[in-house]
N, C-alpha and C positions, 0 to 999 in steps of 0.2 A: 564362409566369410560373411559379416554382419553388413547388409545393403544399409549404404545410407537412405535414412527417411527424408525427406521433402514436408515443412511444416510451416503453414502458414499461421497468425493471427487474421483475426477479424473483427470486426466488431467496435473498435477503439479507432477513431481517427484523428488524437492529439499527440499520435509521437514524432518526435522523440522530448517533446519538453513535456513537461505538466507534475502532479502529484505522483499518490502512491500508487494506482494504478499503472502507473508509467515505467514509475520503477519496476514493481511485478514482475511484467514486461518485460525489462530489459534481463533481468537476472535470469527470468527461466530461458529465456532465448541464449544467455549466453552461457548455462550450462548444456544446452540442445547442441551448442557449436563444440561446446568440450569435447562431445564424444563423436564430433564426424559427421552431425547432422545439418541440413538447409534450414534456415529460418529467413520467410520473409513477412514483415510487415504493411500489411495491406490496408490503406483507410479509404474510405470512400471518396469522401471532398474533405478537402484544410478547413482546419477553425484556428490557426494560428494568425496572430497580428504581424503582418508584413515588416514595423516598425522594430518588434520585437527581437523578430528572428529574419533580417534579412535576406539571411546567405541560405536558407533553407529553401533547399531546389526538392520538386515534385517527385524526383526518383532518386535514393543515395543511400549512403552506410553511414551509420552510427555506431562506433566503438563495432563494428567489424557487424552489426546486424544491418539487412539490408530491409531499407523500407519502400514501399509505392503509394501513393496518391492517384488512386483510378480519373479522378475528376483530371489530373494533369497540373493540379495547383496545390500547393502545401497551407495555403493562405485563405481568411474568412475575407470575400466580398463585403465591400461595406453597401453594394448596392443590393437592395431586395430580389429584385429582378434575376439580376446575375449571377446571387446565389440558388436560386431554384436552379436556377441552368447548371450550373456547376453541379449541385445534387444529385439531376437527372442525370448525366453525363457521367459523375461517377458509380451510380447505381447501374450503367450498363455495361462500363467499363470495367468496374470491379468482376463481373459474369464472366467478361473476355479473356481477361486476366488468368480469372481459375481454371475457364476450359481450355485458354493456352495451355496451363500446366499441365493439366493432365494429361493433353496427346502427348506433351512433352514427357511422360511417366514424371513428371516434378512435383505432386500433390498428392499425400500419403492421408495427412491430419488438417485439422484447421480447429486452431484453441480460440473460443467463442469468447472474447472478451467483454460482454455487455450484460447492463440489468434489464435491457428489456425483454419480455417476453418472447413479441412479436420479432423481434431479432434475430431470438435462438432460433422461434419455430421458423422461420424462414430460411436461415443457413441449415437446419437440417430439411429440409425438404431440397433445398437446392444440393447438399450432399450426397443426398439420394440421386438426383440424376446425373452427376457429373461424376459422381462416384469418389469419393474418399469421406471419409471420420471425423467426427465433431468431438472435440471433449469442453465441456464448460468451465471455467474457470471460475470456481464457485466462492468468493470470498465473505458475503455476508449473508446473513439473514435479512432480508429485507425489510418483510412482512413487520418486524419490531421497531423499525426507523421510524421516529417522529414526522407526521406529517400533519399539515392543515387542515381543519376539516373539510376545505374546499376540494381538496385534491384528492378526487375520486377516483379521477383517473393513475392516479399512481398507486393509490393504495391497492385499486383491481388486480395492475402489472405486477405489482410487486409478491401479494398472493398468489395469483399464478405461475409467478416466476418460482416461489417456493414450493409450490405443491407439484408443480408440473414441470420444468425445467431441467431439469436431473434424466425425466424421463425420455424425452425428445432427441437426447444426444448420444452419441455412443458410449461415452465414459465421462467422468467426472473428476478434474483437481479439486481436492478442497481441502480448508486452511485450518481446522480446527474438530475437534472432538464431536462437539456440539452439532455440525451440519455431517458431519458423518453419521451419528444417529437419528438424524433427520433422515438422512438420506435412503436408510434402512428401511424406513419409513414408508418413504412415498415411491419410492423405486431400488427396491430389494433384488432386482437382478442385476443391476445395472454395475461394473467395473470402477474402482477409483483407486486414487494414491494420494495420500496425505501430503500437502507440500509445507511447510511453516514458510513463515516469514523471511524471505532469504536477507541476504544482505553480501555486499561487497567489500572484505576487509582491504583493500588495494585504496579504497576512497580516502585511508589516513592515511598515505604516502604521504611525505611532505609537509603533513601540519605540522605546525609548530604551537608546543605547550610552552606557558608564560607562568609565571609568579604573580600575576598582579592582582585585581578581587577577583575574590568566590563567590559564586553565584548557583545558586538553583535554577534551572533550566525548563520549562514545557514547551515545545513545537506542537501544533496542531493546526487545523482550520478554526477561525472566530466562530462559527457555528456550532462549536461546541462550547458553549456559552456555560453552562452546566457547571464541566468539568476544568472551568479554566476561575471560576470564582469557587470551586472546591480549593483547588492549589492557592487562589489568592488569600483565601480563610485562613488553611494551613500553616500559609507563611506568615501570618500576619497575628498569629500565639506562638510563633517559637519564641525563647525567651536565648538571649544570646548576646558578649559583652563587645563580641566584634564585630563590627562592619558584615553585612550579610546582604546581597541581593535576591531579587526573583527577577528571571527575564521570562519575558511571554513571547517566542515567536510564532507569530501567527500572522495567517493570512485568510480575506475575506469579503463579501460584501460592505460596503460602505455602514450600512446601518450594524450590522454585526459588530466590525472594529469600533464605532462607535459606542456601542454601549458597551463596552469593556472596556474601554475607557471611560465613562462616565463610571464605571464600580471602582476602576483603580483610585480616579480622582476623590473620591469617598471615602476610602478608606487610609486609615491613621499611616498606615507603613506606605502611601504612596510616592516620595520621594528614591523608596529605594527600589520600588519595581518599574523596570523598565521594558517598552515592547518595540519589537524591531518585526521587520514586516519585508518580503521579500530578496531574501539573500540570495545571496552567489551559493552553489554548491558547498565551493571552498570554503564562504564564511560559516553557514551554515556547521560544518563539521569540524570548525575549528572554536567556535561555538560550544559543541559537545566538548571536545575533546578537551575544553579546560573549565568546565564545569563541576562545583563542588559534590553536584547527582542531580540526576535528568526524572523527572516524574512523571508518570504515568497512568493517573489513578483509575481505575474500570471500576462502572458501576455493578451491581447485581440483576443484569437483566438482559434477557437473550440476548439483545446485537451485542453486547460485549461479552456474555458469555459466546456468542457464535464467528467474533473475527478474533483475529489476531494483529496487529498497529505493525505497519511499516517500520515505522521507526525504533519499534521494539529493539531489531537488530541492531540497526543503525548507532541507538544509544549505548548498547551492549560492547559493541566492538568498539567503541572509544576506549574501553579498561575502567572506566567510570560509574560508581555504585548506581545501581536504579532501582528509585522508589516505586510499588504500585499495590495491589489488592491481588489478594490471594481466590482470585475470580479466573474464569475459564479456564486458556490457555498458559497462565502467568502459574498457576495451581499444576498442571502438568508437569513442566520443564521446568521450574527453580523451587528450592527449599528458602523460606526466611532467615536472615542473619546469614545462610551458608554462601548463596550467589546473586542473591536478589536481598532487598528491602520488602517486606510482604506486608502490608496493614491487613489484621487478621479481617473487615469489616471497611464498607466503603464510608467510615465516619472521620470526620474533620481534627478531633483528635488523632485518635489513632495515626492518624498520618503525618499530624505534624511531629508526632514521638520519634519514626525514626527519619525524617527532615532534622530534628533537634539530635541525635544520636550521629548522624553524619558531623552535624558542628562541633560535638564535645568529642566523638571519639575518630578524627578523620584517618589515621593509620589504620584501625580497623576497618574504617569505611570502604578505605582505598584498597586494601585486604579480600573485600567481599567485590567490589568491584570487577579485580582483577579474577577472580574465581568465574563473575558470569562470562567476562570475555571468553573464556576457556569451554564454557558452554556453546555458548554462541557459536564459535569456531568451529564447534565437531556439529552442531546439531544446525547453523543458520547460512553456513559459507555456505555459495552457491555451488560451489566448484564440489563440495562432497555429498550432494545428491545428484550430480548431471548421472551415471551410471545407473542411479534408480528411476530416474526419469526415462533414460533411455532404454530399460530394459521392459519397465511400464510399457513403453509404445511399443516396443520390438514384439511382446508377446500379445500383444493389439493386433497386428499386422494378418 
């Protein structure tokens, strides 16, 4: 009989709200639950605004995953002082926590959710005495991310974290082709299992689809500054006799949302693009789900060859065509015209072609749409790898 495993996280101390990390999170934990396993969520001290999230008590379940806050608080201090304390507090606590589990035999794994270096190497050296397995959860390539050239400190971590990270831990999830033959790379004995992009198709329970305008769709962070004045170009040569929008949901620094909005304000089509900035869940994917196609353009260069976009799923399981570049992970898993929108080339044309092919031929659009859902479903639902996942740990053990 298949012992259940005991599996914490680590490393991440903003759940259960936040981005795409978050999600992550919740999806592989709650395939881990599918097949009979513990999953608890462990963060050192809160960074959450008390304002925000009220009713968020320091130890609870989310959607049936159970989380802890070692510090005792789920909430960021607004005093200096008092968050050292709190830091220190949970940095000891968190220790107490793990070595509880293990006299309790309750701690098999511990999925290392962070880019820092000094993170990983820390929780494996602490793995090592308290005794259970590290796997990292390996989603981008770091080393390729734009940074300042002040930031020397991060470009160090982030190199190390690539060359060296992989090796420090017992096994490795990771998202894409690309960090797998990295991975061969720099630590060729080392164990892993490919995960993609999951996603929850349970999340369109409920929505309601409308008749009223079509819109082209992009969600991201304003920090991709880049790829959100690609999509405004795009949009802004289709050539089209009806009513047509772009909505940009994004969120971001002050200065970020700023100057994307000073390009929208600039540019001729800006009456009909609109940006909406912090939604509910619900709006959020009620958003997608009545969207004329959600775009996604990936540049030609390792960090987008090396991830794979949260939302990829996300917009997939709406039933809704999606646009993007026939780059990394997008070149794997969809054919163009068949389930995906694929611009052979990350150029400005080319992608408003099939943005303009969605307006003139939207029956076939919605045709191709529904074909990636169907992908998505067998290869993104979370619920049809939890068995791979958990036969991955089982033969771990």
């Amino acid at each position: 009989m298949k012992r259940k495993k005991s599996i914490v996280y680590l490393g991440y101390h903003s759940f259960p709200y936040g981005l795409a990390e978050v999600q992550k999170i919740i999806l592989i934990s709650k395939s881990l639950l599918l097949t009979g396993n513990k999953v608890t969520i462990i963060g050192r001290n809160g960074t959450h605004n008390k304002k925000d999230h009220p009713e968020l008590t320091a130890h609870g379940f989310y959607e049936n995953i159970e989380y802890i806050y070692a510090s005792g608080s789920s909430f960021r201090d607004e005093k200096f002082l008092n968050r050292r304390l709190w830091k220190i507090k949970g940095f000891i606590n968190e220790i107490r926590v793990l070595r509880k589990r293990k006299k309790k035999n309750e701690l098999d794994y511990a999925i290392l959710s962070t880019r820092s270096f000094s993170s990983t190497v820390y929780y494996s050296i602490l793995a090592k005495l308290i005794g259970f397995k590290t796997i990292l959860n390996y989603v981008e390539y770091y080393s390729a991310m734009k940074k300042k050239p002040s930031e020397i400190g991060k470009r160090l971590n982030d190199s190390l974290f690539d060359k060296y990270g992989t090796s420090v831990t017992s096994a490795t999830f990771l998202i894409s082709e690309f960090l797998i033959n990295h991975m061969k790379k720099v630590s060729p004995d080392k164990k892993y299992l490919k995960i993609p992009g999951l996603t929850d198709f349970e999340k369109y329970n409920g929505i309601e689809f409308n008749t009223g305008e079509k819109y082209f769709l992009y969600c991201g962070a304003a920090g991709y500054k880049e790829i959100i004045k690609f999509c405004i170009d795009a949009f802004g040569i289709l050539k089209s006799n009806r009513p047509s929008y772009l909505y940009l949901v994004i969120n971001g620094t002050d200065a970020d949302m700023q100057e994307v909005k000073n390009y929208i304000n600039s540019h001729l089509k800006k009456d009909l693009i609109k940006v909406y900035s912090k939604l509910s869940e619900k709006q959020l994917y009620t958003y997608y789900k009545n969207a004329a196609a959600l775009l996604i353009p990936l540049r030609p260069t390792f960090q987008d060859f090396a991830r794979f976009p949260h939302k990829t799923g996300e917009y997939l399981a709406s039933g809704n065509p999606v646009i993007s570049t026939n780059y990394g992970e997008m070149k794997i898993y969809f054919k163009d015209m068949e389930n995906m929108f694929l611009a052979e080339s990350y150029d400005v044309n080319q992608f408003a072609e099939k943005m303009q092919f969605v307006i003139d031929e939207p029956e076939k659009a919605e045709k191709i749409g529904q074909r990636g859902k169907s992908v998505a479903s067998r290869i993104f639902d979370y619920r049809n790898v939890a068995k791979e996942i958990d036969s991955f740990l089982e033969a771990e053990l």
